[in-house]
NUVOTOR-926505 format. One record per residue: residue number from 1; residue in one letter; x, y, z of N, C-alpha, C in turn. Coordinates in pm, whole numbers. Last residue first. Layout:
% residues N
num;residu;nc1;nc2;nc3;cac1;cac2;cac3;cc1;cc2;cc3
NUM;a;X;Y;Z;X;Y;Z;X;Y;Z
...
This chain:
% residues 271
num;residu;nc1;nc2;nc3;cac1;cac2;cac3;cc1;cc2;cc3
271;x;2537;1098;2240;2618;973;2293;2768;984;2298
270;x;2402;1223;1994;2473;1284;2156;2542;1211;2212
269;x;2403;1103;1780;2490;1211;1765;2543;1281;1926
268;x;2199;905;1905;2385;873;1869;2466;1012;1796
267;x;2031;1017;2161;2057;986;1952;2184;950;1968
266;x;2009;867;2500;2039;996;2383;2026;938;2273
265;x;1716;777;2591;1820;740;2589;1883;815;2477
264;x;1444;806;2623;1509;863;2738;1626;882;2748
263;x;1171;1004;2462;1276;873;2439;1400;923;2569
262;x;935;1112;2411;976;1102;2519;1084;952;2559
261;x;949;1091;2066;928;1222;2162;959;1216;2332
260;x;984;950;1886;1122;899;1988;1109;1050;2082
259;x;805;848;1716;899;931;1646;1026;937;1742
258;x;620;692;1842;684;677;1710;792;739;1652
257;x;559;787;2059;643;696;2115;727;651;1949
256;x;384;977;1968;551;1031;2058;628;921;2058
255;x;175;874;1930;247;923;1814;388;984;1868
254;x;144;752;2188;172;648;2050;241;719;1982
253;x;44;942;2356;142;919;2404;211;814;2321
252;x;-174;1038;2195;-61;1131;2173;28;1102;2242
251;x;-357;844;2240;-325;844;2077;-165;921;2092
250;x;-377;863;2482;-305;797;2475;-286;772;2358
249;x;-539;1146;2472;-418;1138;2568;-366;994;2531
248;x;-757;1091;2280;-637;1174;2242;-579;1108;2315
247;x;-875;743;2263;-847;848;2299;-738;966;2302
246;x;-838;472;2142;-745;436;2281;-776;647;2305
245;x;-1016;477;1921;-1029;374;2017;-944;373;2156
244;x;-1053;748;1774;-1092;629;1788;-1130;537;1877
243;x;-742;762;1797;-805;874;1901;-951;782;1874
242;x;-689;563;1568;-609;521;1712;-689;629;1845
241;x;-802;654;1371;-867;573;1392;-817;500;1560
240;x;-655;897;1340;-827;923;1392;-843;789;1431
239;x;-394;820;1226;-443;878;1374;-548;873;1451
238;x;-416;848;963;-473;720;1038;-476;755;1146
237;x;-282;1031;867;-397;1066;884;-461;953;930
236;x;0;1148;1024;-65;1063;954;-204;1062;948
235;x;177;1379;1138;61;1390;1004;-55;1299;974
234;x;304;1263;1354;192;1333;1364;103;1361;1245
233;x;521;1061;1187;358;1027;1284;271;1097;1354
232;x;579;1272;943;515;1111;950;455;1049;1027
231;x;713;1454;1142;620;1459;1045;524;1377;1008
230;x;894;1295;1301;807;1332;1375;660;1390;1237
229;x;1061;1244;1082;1016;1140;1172;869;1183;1251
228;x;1159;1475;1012;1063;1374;881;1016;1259;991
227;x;1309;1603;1224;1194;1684;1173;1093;1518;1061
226;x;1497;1399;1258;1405;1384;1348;1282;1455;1292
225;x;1604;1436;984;1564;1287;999;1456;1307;1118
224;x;1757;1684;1050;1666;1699;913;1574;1538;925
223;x;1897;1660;1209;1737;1726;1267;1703;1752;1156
222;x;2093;1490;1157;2011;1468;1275;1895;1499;1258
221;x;2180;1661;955;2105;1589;906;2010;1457;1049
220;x;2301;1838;1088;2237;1902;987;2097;1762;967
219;x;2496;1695;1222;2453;1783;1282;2299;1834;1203
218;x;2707;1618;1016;2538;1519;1086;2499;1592;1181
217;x;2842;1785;894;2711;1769;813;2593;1669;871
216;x;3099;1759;1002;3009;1855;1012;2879;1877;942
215;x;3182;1509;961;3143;1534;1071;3060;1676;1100
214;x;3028;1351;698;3152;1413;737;3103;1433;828
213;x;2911;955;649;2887;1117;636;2980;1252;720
212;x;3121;752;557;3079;796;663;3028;932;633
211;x;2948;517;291;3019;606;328;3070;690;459
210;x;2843;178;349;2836;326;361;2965;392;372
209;x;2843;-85;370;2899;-26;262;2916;162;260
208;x;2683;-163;586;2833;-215;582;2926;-165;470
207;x;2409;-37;465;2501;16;597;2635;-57;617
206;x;2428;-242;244;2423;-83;200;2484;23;355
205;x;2376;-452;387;2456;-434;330;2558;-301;239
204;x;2082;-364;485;2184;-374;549;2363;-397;469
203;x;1933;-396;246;1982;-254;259;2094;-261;426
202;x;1973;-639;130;2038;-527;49;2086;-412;139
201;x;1820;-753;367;1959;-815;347;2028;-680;266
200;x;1540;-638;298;1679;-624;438;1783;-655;430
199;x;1495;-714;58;1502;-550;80;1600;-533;219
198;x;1439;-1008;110;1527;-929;30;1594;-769;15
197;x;1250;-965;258;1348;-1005;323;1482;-961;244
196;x;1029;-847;103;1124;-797;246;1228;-825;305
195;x;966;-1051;-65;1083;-898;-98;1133;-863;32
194;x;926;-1251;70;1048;-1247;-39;1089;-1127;-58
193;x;698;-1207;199;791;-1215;288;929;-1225;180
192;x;517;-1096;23;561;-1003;107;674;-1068;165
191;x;502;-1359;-146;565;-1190;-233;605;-1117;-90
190;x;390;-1510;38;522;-1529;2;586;-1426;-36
189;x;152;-1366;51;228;-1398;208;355;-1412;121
188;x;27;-1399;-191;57;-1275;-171;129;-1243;-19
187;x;27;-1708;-172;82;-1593;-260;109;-1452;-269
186;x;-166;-1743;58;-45;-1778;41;29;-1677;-61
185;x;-390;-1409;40;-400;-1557;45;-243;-1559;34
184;x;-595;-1169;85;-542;-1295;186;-459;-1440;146
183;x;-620;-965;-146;-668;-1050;-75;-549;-1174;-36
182;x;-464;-613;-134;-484;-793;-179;-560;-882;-84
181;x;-255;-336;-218;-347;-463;-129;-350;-571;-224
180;x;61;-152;-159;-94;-233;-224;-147;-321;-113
179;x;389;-1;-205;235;33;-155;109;-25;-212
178;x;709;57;-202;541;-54;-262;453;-31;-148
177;x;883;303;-381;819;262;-276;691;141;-327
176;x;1047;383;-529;1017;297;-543;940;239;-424
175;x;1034;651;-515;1007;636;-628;1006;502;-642
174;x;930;717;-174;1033;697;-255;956;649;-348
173;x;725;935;29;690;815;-55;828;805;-160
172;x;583;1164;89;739;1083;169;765;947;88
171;x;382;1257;-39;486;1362;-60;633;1253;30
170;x;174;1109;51;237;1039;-46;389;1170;-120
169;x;167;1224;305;178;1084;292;263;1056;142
168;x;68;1497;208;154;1448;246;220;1329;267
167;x;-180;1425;106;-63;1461;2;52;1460;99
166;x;-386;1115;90;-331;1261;162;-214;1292;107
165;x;-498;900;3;-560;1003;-41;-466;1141;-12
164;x;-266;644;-91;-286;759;16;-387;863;-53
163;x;-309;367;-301;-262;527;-279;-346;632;-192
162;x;-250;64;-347;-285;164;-242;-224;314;-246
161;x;-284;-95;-639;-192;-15;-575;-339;89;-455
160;x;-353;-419;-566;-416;-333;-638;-349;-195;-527
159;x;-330;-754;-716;-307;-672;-634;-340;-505;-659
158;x;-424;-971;-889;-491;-951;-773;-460;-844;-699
157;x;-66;-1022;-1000;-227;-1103;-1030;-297;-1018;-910
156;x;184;-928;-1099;135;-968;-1031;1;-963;-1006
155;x;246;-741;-1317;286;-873;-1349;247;-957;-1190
154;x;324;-523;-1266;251;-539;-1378;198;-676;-1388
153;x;413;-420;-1029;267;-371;-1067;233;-424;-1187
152;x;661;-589;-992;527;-627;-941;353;-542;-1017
151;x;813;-436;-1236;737;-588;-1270;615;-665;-1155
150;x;850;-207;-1092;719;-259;-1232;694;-368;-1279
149;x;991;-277;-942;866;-211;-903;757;-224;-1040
148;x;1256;-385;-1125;1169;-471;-993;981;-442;-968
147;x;1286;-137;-1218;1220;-256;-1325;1220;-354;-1225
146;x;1373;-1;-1002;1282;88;-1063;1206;-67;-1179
145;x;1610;1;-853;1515;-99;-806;1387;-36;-904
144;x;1839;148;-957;1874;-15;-967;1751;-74;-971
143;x;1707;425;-842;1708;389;-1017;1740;194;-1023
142;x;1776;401;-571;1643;388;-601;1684;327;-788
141;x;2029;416;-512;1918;368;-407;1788;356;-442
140;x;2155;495;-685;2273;404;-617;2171;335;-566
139;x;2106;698;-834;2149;631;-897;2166;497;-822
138;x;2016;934;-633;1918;862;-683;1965;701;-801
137;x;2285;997;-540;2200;905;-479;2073;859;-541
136;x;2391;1118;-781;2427;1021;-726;2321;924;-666
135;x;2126;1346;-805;2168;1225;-906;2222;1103;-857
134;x;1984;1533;-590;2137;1409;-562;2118;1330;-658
133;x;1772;1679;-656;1930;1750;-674;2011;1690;-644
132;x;1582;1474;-641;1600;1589;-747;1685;1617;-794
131;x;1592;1404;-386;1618;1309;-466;1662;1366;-585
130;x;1730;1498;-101;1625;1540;-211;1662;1461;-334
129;x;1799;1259;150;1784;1335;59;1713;1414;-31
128;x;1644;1031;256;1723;1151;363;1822;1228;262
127;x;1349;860;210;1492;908;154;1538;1025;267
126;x;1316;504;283;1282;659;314;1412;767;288
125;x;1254;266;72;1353;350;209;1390;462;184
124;x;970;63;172;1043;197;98;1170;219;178
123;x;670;-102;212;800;-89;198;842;47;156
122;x;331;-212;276;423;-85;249;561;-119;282
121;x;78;-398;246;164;-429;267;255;-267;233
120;x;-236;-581;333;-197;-410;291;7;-432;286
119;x;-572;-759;284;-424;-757;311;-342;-646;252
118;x;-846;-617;403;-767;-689;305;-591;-663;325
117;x;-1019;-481;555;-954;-596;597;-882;-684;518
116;x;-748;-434;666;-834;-357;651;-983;-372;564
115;x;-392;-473;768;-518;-563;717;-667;-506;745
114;x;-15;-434;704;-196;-433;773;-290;-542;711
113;x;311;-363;709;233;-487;698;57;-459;765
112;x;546;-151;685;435;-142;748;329;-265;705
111;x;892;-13;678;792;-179;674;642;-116;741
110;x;1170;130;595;1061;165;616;935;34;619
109;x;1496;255;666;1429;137;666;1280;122;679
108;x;1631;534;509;1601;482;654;1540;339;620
107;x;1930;536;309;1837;577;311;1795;489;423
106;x;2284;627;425;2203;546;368;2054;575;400
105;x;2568;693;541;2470;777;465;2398;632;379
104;x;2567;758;908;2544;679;813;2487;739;701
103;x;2603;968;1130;2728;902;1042;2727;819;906
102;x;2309;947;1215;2361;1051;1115;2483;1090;1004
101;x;2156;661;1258;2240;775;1267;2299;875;1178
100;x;1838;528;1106;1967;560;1136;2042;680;1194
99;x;1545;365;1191;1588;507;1151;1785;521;1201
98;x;1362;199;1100;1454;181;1157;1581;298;1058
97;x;1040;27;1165;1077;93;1100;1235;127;1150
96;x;804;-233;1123;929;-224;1135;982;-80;1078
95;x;426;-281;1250;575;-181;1226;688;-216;1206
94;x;124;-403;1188;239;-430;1259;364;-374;1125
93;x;-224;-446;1209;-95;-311;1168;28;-320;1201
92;x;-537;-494;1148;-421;-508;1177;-293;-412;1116
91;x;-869;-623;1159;-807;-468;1128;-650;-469;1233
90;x;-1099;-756;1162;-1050;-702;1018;-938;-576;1082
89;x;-1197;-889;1382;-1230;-781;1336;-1241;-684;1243
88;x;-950;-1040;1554;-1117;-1066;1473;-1234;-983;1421
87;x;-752;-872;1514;-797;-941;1397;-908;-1070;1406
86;x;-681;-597;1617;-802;-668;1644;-877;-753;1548
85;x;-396;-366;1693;-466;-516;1618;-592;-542;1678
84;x;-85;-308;1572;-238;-296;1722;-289;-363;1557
83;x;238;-320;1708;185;-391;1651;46;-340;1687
82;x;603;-234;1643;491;-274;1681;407;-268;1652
81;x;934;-140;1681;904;-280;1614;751;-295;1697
80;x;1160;130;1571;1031;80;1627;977;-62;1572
79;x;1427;289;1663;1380;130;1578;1237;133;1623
78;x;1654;539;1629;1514;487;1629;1468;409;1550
77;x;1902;564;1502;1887;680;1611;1737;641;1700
76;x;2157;339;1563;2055;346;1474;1950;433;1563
75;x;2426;291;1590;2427;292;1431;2282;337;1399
74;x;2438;275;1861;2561;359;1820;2516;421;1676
73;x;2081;266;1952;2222;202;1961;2294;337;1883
72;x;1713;209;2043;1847;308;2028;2000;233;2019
71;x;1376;113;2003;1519;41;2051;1640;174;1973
70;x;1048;86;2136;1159;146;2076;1263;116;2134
69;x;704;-97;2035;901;-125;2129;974;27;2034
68;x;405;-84;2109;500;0;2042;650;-46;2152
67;x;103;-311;2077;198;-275;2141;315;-200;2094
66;x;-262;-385;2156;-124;-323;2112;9;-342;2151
65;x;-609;-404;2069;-473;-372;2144;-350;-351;2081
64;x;-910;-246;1970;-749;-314;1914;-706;-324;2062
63;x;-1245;-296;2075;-1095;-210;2027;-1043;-282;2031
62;x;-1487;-427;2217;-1427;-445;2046;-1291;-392;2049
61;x;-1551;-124;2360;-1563;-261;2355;-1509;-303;2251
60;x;-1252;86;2464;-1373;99;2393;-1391;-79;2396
59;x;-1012;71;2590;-1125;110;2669;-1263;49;2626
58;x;-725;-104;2379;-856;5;2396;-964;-14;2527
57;x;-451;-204;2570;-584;-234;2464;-690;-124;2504
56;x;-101;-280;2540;-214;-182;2593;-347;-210;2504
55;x;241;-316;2662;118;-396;2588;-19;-301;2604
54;x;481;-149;2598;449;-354;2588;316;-388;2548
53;x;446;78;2688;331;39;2591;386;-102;2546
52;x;586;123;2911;524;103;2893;391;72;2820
51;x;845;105;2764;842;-4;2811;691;3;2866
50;x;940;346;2640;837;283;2544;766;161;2639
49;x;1152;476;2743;1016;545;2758;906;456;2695
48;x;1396;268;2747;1290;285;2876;1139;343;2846
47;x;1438;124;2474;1437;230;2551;1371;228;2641
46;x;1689;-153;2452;1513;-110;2455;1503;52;2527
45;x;1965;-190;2223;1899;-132;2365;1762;-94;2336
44;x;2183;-256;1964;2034;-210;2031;1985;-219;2148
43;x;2411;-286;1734;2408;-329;1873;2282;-208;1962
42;x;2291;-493;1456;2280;-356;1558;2285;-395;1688
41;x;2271;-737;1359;2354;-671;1273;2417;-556;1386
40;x;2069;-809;1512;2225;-945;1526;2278;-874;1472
39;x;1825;-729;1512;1888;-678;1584;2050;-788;1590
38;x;1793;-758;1203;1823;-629;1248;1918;-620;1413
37;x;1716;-997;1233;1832;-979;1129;1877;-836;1209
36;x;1482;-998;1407;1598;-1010;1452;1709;-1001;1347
35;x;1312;-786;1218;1366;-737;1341;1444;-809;1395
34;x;1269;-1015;1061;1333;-888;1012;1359;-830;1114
33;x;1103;-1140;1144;1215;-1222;1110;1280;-1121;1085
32;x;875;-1030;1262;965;-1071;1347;1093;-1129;1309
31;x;765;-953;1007;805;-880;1114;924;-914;1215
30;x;670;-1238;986;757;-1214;826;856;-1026;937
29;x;490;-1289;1161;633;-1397;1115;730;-1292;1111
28;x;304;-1103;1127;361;-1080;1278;502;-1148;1250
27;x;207;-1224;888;257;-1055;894;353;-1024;1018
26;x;61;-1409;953;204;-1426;865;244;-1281;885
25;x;-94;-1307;1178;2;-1457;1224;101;-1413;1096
24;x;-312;-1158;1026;-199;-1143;1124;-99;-1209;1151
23;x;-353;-1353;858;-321;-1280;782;-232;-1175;918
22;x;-514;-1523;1015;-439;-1566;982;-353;-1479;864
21;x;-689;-1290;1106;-623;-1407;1222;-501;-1401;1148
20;x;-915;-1179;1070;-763;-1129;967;-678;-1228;1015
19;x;-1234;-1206;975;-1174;-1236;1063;-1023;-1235;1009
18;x;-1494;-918;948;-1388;-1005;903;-1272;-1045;945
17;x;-1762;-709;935;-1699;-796;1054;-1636;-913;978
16;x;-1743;-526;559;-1789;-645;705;-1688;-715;785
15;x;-1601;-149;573;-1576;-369;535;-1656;-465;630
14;x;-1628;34;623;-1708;-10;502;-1744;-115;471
13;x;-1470;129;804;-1599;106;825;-1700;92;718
12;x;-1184;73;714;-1230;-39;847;-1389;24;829
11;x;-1183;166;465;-1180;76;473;-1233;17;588
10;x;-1154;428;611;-1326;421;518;-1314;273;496
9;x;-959;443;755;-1082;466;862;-1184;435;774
8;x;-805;487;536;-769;336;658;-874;359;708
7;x;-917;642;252;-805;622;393;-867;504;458
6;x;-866;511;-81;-951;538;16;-841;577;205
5;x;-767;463;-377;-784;591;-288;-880;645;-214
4;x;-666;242;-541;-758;246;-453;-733;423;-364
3;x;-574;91;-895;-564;150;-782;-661;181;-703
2;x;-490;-230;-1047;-578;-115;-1029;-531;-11;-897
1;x;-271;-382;-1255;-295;-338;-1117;-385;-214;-1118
């Protein structure tokens, strides 16, 4: 496996006019199959503040459209399940991410599926620890999945690790996180939809297995999850390409809607 250290904005303007159609279509599947596991496990509610970005498309000619869902319940503080796109165009992006309560001690749920125009795929679960100084937890959530991660980088044909030019980005990044590309084809649709699916089943099982975190320590760790939430979608450095095409004022009503900035319905620590 080779590596690539370019950002998302040098890919979309380097790559010829390329059509992702069908590289959207399996990505949108393999998304949607995971968000309902999710929602039959979680009892979830749509939030009001998101309802209006159902659906929205750039100003600009050519631009993406879109769409950002956020969903709240007892077990899960922020779900986002969405999508911008303009895959006749080369350039797709659809979200599962699914941020827990504070009772729960398990790492967050992290999915990002693109196309730039080559096929992009990101997993991880996002740690809500320091990995450093929790042995335990590094034993339980990451060390099991460490000869999985190397057998894709070694042992899978064509793919080629995506690494974030930006240090923050890759400062959130679990030790087993997958991060690559690839060209388009069946085989690299199956790998994404096998692990993922696999990665959901585990790590939901990992929330039926949890510990309860004590009561005086989710206080702590509320606003240690909202601070990394909000980090992650104001930092990102793909941003430019969303101010880009839909403009600050509605780039900055996306990166709110990611993190749960004008969310209407309490966290489950307030509830």
């Amino acid at each position: 496996m080779s590596q690539n250290l370019k950002y998302v904005q040098d890919f979309l303007d380097d790559a010829p006019v390329t059509d992702v159609s069908a590289i959207f279509a399996e990505w949108t599947d393999i998304i949607e199959g995971l968000k309902t596991k999710a929602m039959a496990h979680f009892d979830l509610v749509r939030d009001p503040s998101t309802e209006e970005l159902e659906a929205f498309s750039s100003d600009v000619e050519g631009g993406p459209s879109g769409s950002v869902r956020g969903y709240t319940g007892p077990d899960v503080d922020w779900m986002i399940h969405s999508h911008m796109q303009n895959k006749g165009l080369g350039f797709v992006n659809v979200h599962l991410t699914i941020w827990l309560g504070p009772h729960i001690d398990v790492p967050h749920f992290g999915m990002a599926l693109g196309a730039f125009p080559q096929a992009w795929m990101f997993l991880d679960s996002v740690p809500r620890k320091v990995i450093s100084t929790d042995a335990d937890y590094f034993r339980k959530y990451y060390e099991p999945f460490n000869q999985e991660w190397l057998t894709l980088h070694k042992e899978t044909p064509g793919l080629e690790e995506f690494v974030s030019r930006d240090a923050f980005v890759r400062a959130t990044y679990s030790p087993t996180a997958w991060s690559f590309m690839a060209p388009g084809s069946q085989e690299i649709f199956d790998l994404a939809r096998k692990t993922a699916n696999a990665h959901m089943d585990r790590w939901l099982q990992w929330v039926d297995e949890a510990i309860a975190v004590p009561v005086e320590k989710r206080a702590e760790l509320a606003a240690n999850d909202l601070a990394t939430r909000r980090n992650i979608a104001e930092l990102d450095p793909a941003n430019v390409v969303a101010v880009r095409y839909f403009g600050e004022e509605r780039t900055a009503q996306l990166v709110r809607a990611l993190w749960g900035g004008d969310r209407a319905l309490p966290r489950p620590l307030e509830a």
